[in-house]
N, C-alpha and C positions, 0 to 999 in steps of 0.2 A: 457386597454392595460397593465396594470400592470401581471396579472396573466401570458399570455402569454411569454412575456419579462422575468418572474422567471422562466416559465417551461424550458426556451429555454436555460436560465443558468443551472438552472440543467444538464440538458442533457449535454450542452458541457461541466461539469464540472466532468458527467461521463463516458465523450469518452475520457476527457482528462488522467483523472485517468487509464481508462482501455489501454491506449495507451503507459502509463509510464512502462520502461521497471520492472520489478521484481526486477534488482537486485541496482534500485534505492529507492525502496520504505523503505529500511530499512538496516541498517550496518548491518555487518556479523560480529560475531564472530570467534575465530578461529577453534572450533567445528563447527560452521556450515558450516565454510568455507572447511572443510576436510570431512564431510558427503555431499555436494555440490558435491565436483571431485570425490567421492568414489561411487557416484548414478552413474555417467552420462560418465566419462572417456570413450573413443573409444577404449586401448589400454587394458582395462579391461574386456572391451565387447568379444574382442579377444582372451583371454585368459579364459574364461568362457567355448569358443567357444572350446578352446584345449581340457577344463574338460571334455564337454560333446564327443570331438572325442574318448579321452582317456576311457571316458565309453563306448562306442558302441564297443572300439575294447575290453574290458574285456568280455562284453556279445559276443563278437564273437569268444571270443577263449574259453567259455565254452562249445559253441556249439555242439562241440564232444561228450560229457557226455552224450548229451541228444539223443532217437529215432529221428532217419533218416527217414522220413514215406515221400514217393512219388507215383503218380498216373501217368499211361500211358496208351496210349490207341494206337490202329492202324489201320487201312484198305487199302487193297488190293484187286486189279482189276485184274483178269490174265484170258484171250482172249485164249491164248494157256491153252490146258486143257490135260493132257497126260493120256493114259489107256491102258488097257488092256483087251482085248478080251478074250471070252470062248462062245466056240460051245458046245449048250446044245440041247439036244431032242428039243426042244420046240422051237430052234432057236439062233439065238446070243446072247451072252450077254457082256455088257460094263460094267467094274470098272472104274471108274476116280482116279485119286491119288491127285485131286484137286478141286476146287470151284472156280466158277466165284468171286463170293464175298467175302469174309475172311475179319475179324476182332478179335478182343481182347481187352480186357480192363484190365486190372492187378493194385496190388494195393503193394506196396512193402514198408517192413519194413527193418529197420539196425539200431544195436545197440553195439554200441563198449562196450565189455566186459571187457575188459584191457589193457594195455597199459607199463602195468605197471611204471606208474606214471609221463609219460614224457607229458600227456596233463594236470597233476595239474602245473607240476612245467611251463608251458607257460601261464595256470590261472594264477599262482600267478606274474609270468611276467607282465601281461597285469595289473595285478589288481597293481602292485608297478609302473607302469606307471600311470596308475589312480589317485593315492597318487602323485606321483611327478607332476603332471599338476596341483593341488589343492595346492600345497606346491610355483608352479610358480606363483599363483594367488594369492596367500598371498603378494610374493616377490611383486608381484606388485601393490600391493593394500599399503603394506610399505614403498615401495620406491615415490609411488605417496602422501602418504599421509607426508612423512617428508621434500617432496619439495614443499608442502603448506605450511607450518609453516616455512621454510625459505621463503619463499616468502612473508609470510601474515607479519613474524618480518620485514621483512628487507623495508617492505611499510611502516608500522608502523614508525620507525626509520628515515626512508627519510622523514617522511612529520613530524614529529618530527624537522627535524634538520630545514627544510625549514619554519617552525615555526620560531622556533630560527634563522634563519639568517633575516626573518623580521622582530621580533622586533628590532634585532640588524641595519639595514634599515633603520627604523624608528626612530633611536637612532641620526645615522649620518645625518638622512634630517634634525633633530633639532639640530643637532649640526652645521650644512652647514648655518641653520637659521641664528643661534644668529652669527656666524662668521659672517656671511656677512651683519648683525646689527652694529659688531661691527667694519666692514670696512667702512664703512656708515660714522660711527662715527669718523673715525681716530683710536680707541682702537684694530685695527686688521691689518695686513699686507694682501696683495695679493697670501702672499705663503702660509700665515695658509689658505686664503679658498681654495688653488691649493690642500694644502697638503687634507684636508678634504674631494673636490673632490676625488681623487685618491683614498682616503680608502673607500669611497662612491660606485665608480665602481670597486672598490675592494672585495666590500660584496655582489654586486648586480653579478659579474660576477663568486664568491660562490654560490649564489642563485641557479642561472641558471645551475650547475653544478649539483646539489643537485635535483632540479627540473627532470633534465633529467635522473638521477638515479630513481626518486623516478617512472618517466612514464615505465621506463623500468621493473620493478616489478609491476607497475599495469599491462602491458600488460602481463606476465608472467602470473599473475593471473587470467586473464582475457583470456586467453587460457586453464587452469587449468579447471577454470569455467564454460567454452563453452558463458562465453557471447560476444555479437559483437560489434565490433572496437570500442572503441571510448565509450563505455557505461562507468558510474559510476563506481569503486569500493570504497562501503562505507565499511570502517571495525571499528568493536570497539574491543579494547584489551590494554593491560596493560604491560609492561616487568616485572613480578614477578615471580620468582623463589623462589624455597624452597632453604631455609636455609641448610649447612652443608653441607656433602660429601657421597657419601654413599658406602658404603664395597666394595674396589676391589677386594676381592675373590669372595664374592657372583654377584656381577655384573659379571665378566667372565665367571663363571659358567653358569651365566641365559644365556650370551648371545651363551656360549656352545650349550646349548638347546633349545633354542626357534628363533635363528637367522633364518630366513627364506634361509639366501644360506645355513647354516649347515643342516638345512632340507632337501633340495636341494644335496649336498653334498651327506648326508648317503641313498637317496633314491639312486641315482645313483649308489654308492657302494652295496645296498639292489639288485637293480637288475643286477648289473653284477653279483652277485653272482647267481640267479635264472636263469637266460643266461646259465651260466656253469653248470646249474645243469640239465636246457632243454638239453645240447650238450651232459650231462653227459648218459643222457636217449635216446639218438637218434638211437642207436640202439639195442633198446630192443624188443621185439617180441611184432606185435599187434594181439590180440587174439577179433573179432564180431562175432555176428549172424547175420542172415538173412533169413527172409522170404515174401513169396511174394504169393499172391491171385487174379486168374484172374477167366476169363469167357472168352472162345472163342469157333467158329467154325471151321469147317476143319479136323478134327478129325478122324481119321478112328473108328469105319465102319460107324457112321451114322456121314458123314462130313456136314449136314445143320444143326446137333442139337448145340446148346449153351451148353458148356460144362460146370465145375467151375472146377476148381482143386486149391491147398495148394500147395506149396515148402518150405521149409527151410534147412535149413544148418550152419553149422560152418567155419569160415575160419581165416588159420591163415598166418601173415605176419611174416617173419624174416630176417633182414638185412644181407648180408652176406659181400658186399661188396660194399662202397657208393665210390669209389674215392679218396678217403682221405679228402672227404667231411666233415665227423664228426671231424676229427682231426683237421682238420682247424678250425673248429666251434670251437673247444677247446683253441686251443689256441688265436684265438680271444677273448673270455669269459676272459680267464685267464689277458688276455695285459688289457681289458678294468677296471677287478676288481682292479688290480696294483694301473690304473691309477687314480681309483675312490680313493681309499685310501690315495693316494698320495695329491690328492687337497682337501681331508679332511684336513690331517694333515695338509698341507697349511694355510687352512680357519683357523683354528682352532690355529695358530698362528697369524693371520690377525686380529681374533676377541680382540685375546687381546691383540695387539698394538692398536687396534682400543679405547678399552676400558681405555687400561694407557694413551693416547695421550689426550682422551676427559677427563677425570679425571683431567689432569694437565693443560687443558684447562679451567678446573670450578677453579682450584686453583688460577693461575694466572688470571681469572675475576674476584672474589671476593676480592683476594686482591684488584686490582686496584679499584674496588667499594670501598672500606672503604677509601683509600687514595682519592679519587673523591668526596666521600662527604664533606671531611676534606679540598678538595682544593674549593670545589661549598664553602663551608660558608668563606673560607678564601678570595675569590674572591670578595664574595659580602659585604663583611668589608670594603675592600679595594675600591669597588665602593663606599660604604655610605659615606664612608671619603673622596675620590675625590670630589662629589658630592659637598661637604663641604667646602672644602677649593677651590673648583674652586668659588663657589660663594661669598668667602671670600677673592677670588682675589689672594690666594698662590701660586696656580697652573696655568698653562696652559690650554689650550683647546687641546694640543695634549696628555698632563696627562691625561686630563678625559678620551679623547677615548680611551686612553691604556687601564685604567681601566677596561671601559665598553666591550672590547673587549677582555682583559683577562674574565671577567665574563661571558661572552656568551661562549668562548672557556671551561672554568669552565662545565660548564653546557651541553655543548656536551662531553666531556669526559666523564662524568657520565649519559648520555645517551650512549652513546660505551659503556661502562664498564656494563650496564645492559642488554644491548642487550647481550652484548659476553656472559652474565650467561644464561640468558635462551638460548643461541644455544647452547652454552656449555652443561648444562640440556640437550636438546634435544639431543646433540649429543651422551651423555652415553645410553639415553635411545634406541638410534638407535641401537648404538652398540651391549645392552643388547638383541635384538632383541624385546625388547616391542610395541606396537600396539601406533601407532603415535594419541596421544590425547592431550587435553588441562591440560597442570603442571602448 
């Protein structure tokens, strides 16, 4: 019985395993956590979908460039047959001017000659639409990926503080202990253990506060992720930031260049300009060819034979007078370039308020880090020494818990103060327009 009884543990030990969801088996980091939403996002899939619209309509407005080759074919039934009579020696005679049966098959070419240059300039329209779809897909691939890394810090941080409020928890049930030891005793009042309750459901109802912050950014992430209700998020990560500050000119400049809306921005100024340059060409003369190759019947004089004949020809278009259709085009072209220009220069101030704001965002987090580490060690002096003197009887039991409770406040400040540096980080790096990765 023994063998069986093991096989049967295996197996459910490998239904169990294969039934665990994935993204319990192992913490994420915050690279994996942003290759994770950058695979699998809906809102990405979407905008992929725009690239590839944006390429079919580039391939359809070169179209033109290229030979026009089409086949056609036809037949006709006609009952009425009309003629012409001729009295000859010999007796009457019938012409027909037509056939019972009639058909054709024709095989026809066109090829536009020129245009003079009003189908490059909607090429290259279509193709700076191309570019701007691919430049949306960035935007979105950056903007999804730096609301991971707020998300993935700000889990980190809550289950950090929720940490620290249970030990701090834990602190007051043995503080709740020996009070109500030493009410036992006579060495304690009813108000130190009321006062102690109070701070007790004072910390637990921090907890709770903290807790429900911290479910709200797993579920965030846990949307981000695609996993369902109620699954794990495991993550591993660290708050470390680099050291120092790095160059506000060269930071505004990157983010001049490489911001995904300033992409966005000068494509859109790129094609107004190409718009105006299609309206500019809208009435220039189109000059094709054309030829076409069939085989029919019907033919005079011998109307049963299969005939083949050649066509071609030249032809040319020239607008003479659209409505004030093109005018209008123009001055559309002309409002939309204005207006493309205008929310550059916009951005292009935005970028670097965006870039001084986060700058003086890392200033003021690092300061407070160094003053935080300065108050974490002056905090836990201060507990060692309560510690001390409460078991030497100098203190109270409501000193020690100040203590302990300034030290646990210690200790989230400088959990704050290291979180704000790397969002701070993150945030220059946003602004820079850099690719949302692990700093």
């Amino acid at each position: 019985m023994k063998i069986p009884i093991c096989c049967f543990a295996l197996v459910f030990g490998a239904c169990l395993a294969t039934a665990e969801p994935a993204s319990s088996a192992q913490s994420l980091t915050l690279a994996q956590a942003i290759d994770a939403v950058l695979a699998r996002y809906p809102s990405l899939d979407a905008a992929q979908a725009a690239v590839d619209a944006a390429r079919g309509r580039s391939l359809q407005s070169g179209a033109a460039r290229l030979p026009q080759v089409s086949a056609g074919g036809a037949y006709t039934y006609m009952s009425f047959r009309p003629y012409v009579a001729f009295s000859l020696p010999s007796g009457t005679s019938v012409m027909y001017e037509t056939i019972t049966n009639s058909y054709n098959v024709t095989l026809g070419v066109s090829q536009l000659l020129t245009d003079f240059g009003r189908t490059d300039a909607l090429v290259a329209l279509a193709r700076t639409g191309e570019i701007s779809a691919r430049d949306a897909l960035e935007q979105a691939r950056h903007q999804l990926g730096y609301q991971t890394i707020q998300a993935f810090y700000s889990a980190l941080l809550w289950r950090e503080s929720v940490a620290v409020a249970d030990e701090e928890i834990r602190a007051l049930d043995e503080a709740l202990r020996i009070t109500e030891s030493k009410l036992a005793s006579g060495k304690a009042t009813r108000f130190d253990v009321l006062t102690t309750h109070v701070r007790l459901a004072n910390a637990r109802n921090a907890r709770a506060d903290r807790v429900a912050a911290l479910e709200k950014q797993e579920a965030l992430l846990r949307q981000l992720l695609g996993y369902a209700p109620d699954a794990p998020v495991l993550l591993a990560g660290e708050f470390d930031s680099p050291a120092g500050l790095p160059d506000l000119s060269a930071t505004i400049a990157e983010g001049l260049q490489s911001r995904p809306e300033m992409k966005l921005a000068r494509d859109a100024e790129t094609e107004a300009g190409f718009k105006l340059d299609a309206a500019n060409r809208e009435n220039r003369p189109v000059v094709a060819a054309q030829a076409v190759a069939g085989v029919e019947n019907g033919m005079l004089p011998a109307m049963y034979d299969n005939k083949g004949y050649v066509s071609a020809g030249l032809s040319v278009s020239v607008p003479i007078f659209t409505g004030r259709r093109i005018a209008g085009e123009r001055i559309i072209a002309r409002g939309e370039l204005r207006s493309a220009q205008g929310r550059a220069g916009e951005l292009a101030r935005t970028i670097t308020a965006d870039v001084e704001d986060a700058l003086a965002d890392l200033k003021n987090a690092q300061a407070h880090l160094v003053s935080a580490d300065t108050l974490v060690a002056q905090a836990q002096e201060a507990l060692s020494l309560a510690k001390l003197r409460y078991a030497n009887g100098v203190i109270t039991n409501f000193e020690l818990l100040d203590a302990q409770s300034n030290a646990r406040a210690a200790e989230l400040a400088r959990l704050q103060s290291r979180y704000d540096c790397v969002l701070a980080h993150q945030a220059i790096a946003r602004a820079a327009g850099q690719q949302p990765v692990q700093r």
